[in-house]
C-alpha positions, 0 to 999 in steps of 0.5 A, a space after each residue: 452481463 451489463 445489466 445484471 445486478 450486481 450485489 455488495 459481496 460482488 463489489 467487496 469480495 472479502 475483507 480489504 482488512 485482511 490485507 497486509 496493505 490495511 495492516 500496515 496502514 493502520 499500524 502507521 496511522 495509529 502509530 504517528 497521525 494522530 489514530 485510525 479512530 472512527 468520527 462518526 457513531 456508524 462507521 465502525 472501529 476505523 474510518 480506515 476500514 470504513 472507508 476500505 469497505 464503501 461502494 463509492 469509488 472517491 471512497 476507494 481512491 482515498 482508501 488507495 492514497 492513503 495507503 499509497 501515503 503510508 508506504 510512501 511514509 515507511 519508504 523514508 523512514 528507511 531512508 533516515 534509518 540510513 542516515 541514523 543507524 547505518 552511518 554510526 554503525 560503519 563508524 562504530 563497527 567498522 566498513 562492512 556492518 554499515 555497508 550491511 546496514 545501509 543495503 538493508 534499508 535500501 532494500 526495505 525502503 525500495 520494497 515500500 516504494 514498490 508497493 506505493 507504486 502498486 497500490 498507487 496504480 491500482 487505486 487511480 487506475 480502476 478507480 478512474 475507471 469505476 468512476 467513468 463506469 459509474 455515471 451509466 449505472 453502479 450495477 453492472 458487472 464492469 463496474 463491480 470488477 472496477 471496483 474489485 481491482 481498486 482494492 490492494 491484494 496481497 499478490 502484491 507483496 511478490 512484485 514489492 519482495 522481486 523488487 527488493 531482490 534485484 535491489 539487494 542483488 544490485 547492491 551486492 553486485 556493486 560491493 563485490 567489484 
């Protein structure tokens, strides 16, 4: 099919909104950076989205880094609720609620770790890639398909949760000894 014209739906072939990678990403941002508003008239409700949403692929690797920062973000986060929550927890109720505390938020910060790896991967990978693609032309269908895997999907979610299972599954096989 090199040569065949290839249209925006080929590039976007659903929403990148409706992923939970864009979710959480928004949430964060406009939880602590300061807001995920638009700065300029035309892009919409969030330059987050917009950027998501552009047939470019600097765009898309910037959409991925920014994701990629977020779940990065949520990765420590669970490392200092260690820190604040698990420690006074086992001081206060005792060895075995810390312990629970404390392998909970390690599960959840190698969870988010996963998936900035994944998102990570995904984004400089293809987005490399459809870069590359890109200097002999934005219409032919590798260059679309480039552009597809650039985006995050929510398969993902079962590499992060088998990640946090052999972690949950590490931390209960070193406390049972």
């Amino acid at each position: 099919m090199v040569g065949a014209l290839v249209t925006e739906h080929a590039l976007t072939p659903g929403d990148p909104r409706r992923t939970i990678h864009f979710v959480i990403c928004r949430a964060v941002a406009r939880r602590t950076w300061g807001g995920d508003t638009p700065s300029q008239a035309d892009v919409g409700d969030s330059r987050l989205a917009w950027t998501a949403s552009r047939d470019d692929p600097g765009a898309r690797m910037s959409y991925a880094f920014q994701v990629t920062s977020t779940w990065a973000f949520l990765a420590f986060a669970f490392v200092v609720a260690i820190l604040v929550v698990a420690i006074p927890v086992r001081s206060l109720f005792g060895a075995p609620a810390g312990d629970a505390v404390a392998a909970g938020c390690l599960v959840a910060c190698m969870f988010c770790i996963a998936g900035s790896a994944n998102v990570y991967w995904r984004g400089y990978w293809y987005g490399t890639k459809a870069k590359r693609l890109a200097r002999h032309g934005t219409y032919t269908a590798a260059y679309a398909a480039a552009m597809r895997r650039t985006l995050p999907r929510n398969s993902s979610l079962l590499f992060q949760a088998a990640i946090g299972i052999v972690t949950m599954v590490l931390v209960l096989s070193d406390g049972l000894q």
